[in-house]
C-alpha positions as CSV (number, residue, x, y, z in Angstrom):
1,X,-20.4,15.8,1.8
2,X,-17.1,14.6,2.5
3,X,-14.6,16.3,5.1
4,X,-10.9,17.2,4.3
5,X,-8.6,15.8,6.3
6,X,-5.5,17.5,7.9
7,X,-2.5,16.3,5.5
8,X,-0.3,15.2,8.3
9,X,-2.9,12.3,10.2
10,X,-3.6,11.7,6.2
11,X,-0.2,11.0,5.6
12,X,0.7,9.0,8.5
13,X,-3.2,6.7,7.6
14,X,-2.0,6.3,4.2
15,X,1.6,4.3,5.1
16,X,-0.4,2.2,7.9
17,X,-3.3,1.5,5.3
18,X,-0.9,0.1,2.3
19,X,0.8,-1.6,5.7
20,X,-2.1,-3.3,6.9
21,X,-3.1,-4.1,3.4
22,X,0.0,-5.8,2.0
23,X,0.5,-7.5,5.6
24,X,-3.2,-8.9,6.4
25,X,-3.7,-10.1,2.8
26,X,-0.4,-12.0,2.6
27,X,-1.2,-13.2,5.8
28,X,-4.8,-14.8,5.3
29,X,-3.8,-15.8,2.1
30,X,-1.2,-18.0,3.4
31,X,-3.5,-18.9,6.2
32,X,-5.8,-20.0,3.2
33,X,-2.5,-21.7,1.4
34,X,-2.2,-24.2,4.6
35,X,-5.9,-24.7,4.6
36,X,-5.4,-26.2,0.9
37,X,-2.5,-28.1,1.6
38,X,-0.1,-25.2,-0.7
39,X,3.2,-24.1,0.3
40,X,1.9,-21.4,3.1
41,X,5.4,-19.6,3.2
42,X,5.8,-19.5,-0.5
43,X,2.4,-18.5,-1.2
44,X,2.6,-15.8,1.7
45,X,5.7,-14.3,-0.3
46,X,4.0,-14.5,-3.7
47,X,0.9,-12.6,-2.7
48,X,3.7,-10.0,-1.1
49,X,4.9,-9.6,-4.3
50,X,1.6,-9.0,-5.9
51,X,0.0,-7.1,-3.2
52,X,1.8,-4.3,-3.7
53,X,-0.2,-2.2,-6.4
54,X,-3.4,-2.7,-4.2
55,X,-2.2,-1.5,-1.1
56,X,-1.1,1.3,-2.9
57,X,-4.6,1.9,-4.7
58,X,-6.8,1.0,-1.1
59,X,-3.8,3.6,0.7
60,X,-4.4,6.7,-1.6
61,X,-8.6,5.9,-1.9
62,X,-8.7,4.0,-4.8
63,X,-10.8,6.8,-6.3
64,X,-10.1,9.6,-8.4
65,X,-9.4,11.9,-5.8
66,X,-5.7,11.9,-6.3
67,X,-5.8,12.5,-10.0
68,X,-7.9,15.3,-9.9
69,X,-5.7,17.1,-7.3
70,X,-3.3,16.4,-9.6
71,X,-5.4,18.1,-12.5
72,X,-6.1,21.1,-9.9
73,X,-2.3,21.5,-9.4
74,X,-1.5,21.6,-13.3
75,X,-4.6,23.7,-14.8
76,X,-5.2,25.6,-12.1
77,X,-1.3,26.7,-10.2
78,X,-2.2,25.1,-7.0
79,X,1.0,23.6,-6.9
80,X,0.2,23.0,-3.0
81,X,-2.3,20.1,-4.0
82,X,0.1,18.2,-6.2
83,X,3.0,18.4,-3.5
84,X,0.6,17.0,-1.0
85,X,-0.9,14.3,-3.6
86,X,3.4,12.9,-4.3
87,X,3.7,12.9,-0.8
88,X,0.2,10.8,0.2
89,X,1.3,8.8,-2.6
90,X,5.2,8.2,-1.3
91,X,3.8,7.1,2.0
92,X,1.6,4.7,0.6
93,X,4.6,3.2,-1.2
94,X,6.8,3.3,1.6
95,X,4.0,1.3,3.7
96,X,3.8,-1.1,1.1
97,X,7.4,-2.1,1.2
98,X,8.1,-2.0,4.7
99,X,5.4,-4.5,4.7
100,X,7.0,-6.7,2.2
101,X,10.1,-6.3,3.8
102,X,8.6,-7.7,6.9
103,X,7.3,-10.6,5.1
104,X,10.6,-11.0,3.2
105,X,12.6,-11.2,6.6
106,X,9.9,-13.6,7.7
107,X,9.5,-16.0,5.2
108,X,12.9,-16.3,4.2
109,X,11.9,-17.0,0.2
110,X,14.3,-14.9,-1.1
111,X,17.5,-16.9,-0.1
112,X,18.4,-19.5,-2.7
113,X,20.2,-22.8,-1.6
């Protein structure tokens, strides 16, 4: 049986989550880039790029949680679970870009010469 969380701390989780996603795996990967002899800032700015989608998914549960609230919200007039499910869902986006913006201003890959 799984607990409901309050939608405030569940908010607040779901921008550090698609944070710590898109950062760490950028991170290791370029860490993994150097190990190989790659480009490690390139590479780090790539799997930014490509990151993205996944931090989103791991952010909101990955599960079908969200799209069932979503389902609730339509079907059944609990417009209250939909709200809250756009708003889980725009954190996880805006955690997501703040961590690619980081690695943007880090990296420095998207100034051409």
């Amino acid at each position: 049986m799984e607990m409901k969380m309050a939608f405030l701390p569940a908010f607040i989780q779901s921008y550090f989550i698609a944070l710590g996603v898109l950062l760490g795996g950028a991170l290791i990967g370029g860490f993994g880039a150097f190990l190989t002899g790659e480009p490690p800032l390139a590479t780090i700015y790539r799997f930014a790029q490509s990151l993205k989608i996944w931090a989103l998914i791991s952010a909101i549960g990955g599960t079908f949680d969200t799209f069932y609230s979503v389902e609730r919200g339509l079907f059944q007039g609990e417009t209250r679970d939909i709200v809250k499910q756009i708003l889980l869902i725009l954190s996880a986006i805006g955690g997501a870009q703040t961590g690619f913006i980081i690695i943007t201003w880090l990296t420095q890959e998207h100034i051409s010469s």
